[in-house]
N, C-alpha and C positions, 0 to 999 in steps of 0.2 A: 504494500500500500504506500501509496506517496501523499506527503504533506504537500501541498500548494498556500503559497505566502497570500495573504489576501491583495498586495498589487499587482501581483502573477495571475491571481482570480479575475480580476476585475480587467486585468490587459488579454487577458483569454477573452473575456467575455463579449469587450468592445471588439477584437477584431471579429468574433463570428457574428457579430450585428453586421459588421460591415460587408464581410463575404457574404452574407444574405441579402442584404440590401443591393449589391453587385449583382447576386444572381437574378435578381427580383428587377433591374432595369437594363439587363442583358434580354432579359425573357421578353420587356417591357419593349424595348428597341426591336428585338427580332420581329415582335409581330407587325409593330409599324411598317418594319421593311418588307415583310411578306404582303402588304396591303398595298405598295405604293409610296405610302408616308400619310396615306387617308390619315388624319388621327380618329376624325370619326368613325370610320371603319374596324378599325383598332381599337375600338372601345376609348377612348381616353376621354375623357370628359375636360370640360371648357374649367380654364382656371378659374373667372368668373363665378361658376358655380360652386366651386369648393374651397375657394380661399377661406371662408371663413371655418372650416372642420381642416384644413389639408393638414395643422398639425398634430390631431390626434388621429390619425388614420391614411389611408395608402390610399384613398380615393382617384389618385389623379391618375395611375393607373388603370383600375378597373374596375368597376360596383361588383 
């Protein structure tokens, strides 16, 4: 069993947000490009519309 330091914890933890958050607007890009670039095609919704939630949530993405 291994001890982990809690800044070791905490620096694990922010980089696998970030490799998620990479895979999540890789995924995000790809479809755009399978569309064209339509965004509405692509699902993305108008920033307009979600400014006001986009920071507790991935809306701008995809509903």
């Amino acid at each position: 069993m291994a001890i982990v330091g809690l800044e070791d914890w905490e620096a694990l933890i922010e980089w696998l947000e970030t490799f998620e958050d990479v895979k999540i607007a890789q995924q995000a890009f790809d479809e755009l490009k399978a569309v064209g670039g339509d965004r509405k095609k692509a699902g993305w919704l108008k920033w307009d519309d979600v400014k006001e939630i986009s920071s507790y949530t991935n809306l701008w993405f995809k509903p």
